[in-house]
N, C-alpha and C positions, 0 to 999 in steps of 0.2 A: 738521190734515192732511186735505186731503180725499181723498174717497173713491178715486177715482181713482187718486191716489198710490198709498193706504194697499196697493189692491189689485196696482198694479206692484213695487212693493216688495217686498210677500209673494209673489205668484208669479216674480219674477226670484229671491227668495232658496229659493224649494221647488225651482225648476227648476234650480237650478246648483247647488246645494251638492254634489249627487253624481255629477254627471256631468263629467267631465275636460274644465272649461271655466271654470271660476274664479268661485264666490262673491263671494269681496272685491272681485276685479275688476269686476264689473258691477255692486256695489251704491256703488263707487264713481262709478262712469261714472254712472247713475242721475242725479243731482243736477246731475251737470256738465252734462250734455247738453239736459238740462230746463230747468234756472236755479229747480229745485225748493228749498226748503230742505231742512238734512242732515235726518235721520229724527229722530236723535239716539239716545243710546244704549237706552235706553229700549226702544224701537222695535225694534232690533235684538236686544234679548233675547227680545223677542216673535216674532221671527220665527225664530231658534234655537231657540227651544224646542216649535216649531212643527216644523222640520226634524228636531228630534231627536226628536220621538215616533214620525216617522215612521219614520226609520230603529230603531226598537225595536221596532217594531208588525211590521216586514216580515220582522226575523231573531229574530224573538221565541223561537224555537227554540234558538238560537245564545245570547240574552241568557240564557234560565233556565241554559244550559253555562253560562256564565262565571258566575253565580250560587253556582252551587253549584262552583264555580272555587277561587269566594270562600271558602268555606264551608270547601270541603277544604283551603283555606292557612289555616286558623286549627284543624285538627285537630281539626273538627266532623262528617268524611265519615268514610266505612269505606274501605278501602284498596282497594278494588276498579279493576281497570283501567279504568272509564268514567268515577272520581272522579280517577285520578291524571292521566290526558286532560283532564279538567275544569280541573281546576288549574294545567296547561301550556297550555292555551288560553291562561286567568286572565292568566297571570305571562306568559306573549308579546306580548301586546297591550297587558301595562306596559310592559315593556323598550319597545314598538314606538313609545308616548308618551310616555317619559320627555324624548328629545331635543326635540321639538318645544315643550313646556312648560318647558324652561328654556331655548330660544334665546325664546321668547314672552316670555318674562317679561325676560329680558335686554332684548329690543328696545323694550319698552312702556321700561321703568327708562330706557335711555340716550337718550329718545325717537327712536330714529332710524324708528318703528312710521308714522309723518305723515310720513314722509321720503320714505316709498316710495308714496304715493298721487298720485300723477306718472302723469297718463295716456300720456303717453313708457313710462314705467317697465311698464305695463298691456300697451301694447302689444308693446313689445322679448320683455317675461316669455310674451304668447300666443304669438308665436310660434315664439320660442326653443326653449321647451319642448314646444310643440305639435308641432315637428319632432322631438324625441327622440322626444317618444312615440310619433309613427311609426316612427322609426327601431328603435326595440327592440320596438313591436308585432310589425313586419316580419319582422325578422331571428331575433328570439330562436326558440326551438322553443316546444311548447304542452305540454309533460306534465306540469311540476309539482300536487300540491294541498296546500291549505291543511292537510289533515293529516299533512303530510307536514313543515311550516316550519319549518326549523332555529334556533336562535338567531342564529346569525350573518345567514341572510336577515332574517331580523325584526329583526336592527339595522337591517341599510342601509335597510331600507323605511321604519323611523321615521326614520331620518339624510337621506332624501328628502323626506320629508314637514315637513323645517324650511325646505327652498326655497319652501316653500309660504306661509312666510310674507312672499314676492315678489307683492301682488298683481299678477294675470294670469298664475301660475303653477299655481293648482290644486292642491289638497289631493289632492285625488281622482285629477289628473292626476298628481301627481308619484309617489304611492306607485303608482298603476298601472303607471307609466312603469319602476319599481323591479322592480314583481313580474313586469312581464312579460320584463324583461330577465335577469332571472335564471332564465325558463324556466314560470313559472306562467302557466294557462292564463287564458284574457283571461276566464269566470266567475268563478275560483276569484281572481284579481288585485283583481276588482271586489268580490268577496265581503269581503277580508280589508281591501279599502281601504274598506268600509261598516262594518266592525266596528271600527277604526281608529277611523272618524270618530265611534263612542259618545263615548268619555272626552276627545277635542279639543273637540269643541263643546261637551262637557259645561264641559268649564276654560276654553273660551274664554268661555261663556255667566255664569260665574262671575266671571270676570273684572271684566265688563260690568257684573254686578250688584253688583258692592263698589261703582264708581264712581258706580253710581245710587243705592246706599244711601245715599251721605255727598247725597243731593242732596231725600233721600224723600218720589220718587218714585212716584205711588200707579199700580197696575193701573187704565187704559181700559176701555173699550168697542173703541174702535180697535186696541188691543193687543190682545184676546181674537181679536177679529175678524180680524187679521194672522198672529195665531197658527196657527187654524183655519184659513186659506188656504196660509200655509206649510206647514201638513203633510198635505194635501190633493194639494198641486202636487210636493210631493217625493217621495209614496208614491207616484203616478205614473209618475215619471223614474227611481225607482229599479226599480219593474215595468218599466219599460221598457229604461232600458239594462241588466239582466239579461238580460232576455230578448232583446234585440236583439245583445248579445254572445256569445248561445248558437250562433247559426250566419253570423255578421256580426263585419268587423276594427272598431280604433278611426279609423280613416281619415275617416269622417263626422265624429270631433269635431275633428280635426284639422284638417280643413280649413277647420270655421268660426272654430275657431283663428284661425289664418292670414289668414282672409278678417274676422275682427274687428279682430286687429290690422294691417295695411294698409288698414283704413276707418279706424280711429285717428290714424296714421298722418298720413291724408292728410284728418283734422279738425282734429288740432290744431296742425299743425306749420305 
C-alpha cells in the first residue's frame, strides 16, 4: 500500500467515524473511486483501533464511570449514589449495543453485509437519512441530558443505531438523529452517540480480527502508522463537532450529506 493511500485511508476513517456522515460509506467509496485496491481487513482494524483510542482519550472521564460501572455490577462498589449512577450508565450503554450486535452478526452470517456496498445503496442511505436528521435536529425541542436517559430512550437509540448498518447511513448519524428527536440536546446527542461508539467499534474491530486470525496476519509498519493517523484525525473531529454543536445546528452535515449523495448520484448512474 503506498503511502499515500495508507494516509487517505486513515484520515477519511479518523474524520468520519464520528461525525454524522458515514464511515463505512466513505471507506467504501475510497477504492471505487480510485481504482485503489481494497485495504483488506487487516488495515481496517488498524484504523479502528486508531479511532477508538481516540474516542477513549477524549471521554476518558466518562470511560473510568463506566469502569467502575463495571465494577459495581459485579458487587465490588459500596452502595453509594455515584456507584449506583456508575452502574446505570454501565448497563444503558449495554442495553443501547445489544441491538446493533446481533442485527451485525445476523447480516455478516446471512451475508447479506457485501449486499449493501452498492454506491446506489451509499447514496439513497446519505441522503435519506441526512434529511431525518434535519428534520428531527429542527423540530425536536433541546432540553433533554444524558443523565437524565431512560431505558426505553436508550432502546430506540441502540434500535437506530442498527440502520447504521446501511452504509451511508451513519452510526453516529442515526443515534443523533434518535436522540435528538426524542428531545436531547444536540451536545449531550453527540455525547451519548461517542460513548455508544466504545463497545460498537470495539465488536466490530473484533470481529475483523477473528477473520484475520484464521489468516495470521502479522502487525505492519503501515498499520501502526494508519493507526497513529486515525486517531489523530478523529480526536480532532470529535473536538470539533463537540464544540461546534455547542452554539451551531447539524444542518452543515447535512448538507454535505445530500451534496455527497447527488455527486454519487450523478457518478455512478
Amino acid at each position: 500500500m503506498s503511502l499515500l493511500q495508507l494516509t487517505v485511508l486513515a484520515l477519511v476513517q479518523g474524520i468520519t467515524e464520528f461525525l454524522p456522515i458515514s464511515s463505512s460509506g466513505h471507506l467504501i467509496l475510497v477504492p471505487q473511486m480510485t481504482d485503489w485496491e481494497d485495504q483488506g481487513l487487516a488495515m481496517d482494524i488498524a484504523v479502528h483501533v486508531g479511532t477508538l483510542g481516540a474516542v477513549l482519550l477524549y471521554f476518558r472521564s466518562e470511560v473510568v464511570r463506566l469502569g467502575w460501572g463495571a465494577v459495581a455490577t459485579l458487587g465490588l462498589a459500596n452502595g453509594s449514589s455515584e456507584a449506583a449512577g456508575n452502574k446505570r450508565l454501565f448497563w444503558l450503554l449495554v442495553l443501547a449495543t445489544v441491538p446493533v450486535v446481533i442485527a451485525g452478526l445476523a447480516l455478516k452470517t446471512l451475508g447479506f453485509d457485501e449486499q449493501l456496498r452498492d454506491p446506489l445503496i451509499i447514496a439513497a442511505a446519505s441522503i435519506g437519512f441526512g434529511i431525518l436528521l434535519y428534520w428531527a435536529d429542527m423540530a425536536a425541542p433541546r432540553v433533554r441530558q444524558v443523565s437524565n436517559l431512560s431505558v426505553n430512550h436508550t432502546l430506540l437509540i441502540g434500535l437506530a443505531q442498527v440502520t447504521a448498518l446501511i452504509p451511508g447511513a451513519s452510526r453516529a448519524g442515526t443515534t443523533m438523529t434518535a436522540a435528538r428527536a426524542l428531545g436531547y440536546t444536540r451536545p449531550e446527542a453527540a455525547r451519548f452517540s461517542m460513548l455508544m461508539s466504545m463497545p460498537t467499534i470495539a465488536a466490530a474491530g473484533l470481529l475483523l480480527g477473528l477473520d484475520v486470525a484464521e489468516t495470521g496476519t502479522a502487525i505492519t509498519a503501515d498499520m501502526a502508522i494508519a493507526a497513529a493517523l486515525a486517531f489523530l484525525s478523529a480526536l480532532a473531529a470529535i473536538h470539533f463537532l463537540m464544540r461546534w454543536l455547542e452554539s451551531a445546528s447539524m444542518t452543515l452535515f447535512v448538507v454535505y450529506r445530500v451534496a455527497l449523495g447527488v455527486f454519487l448520484l450523478w457518478w455512478f448512474v
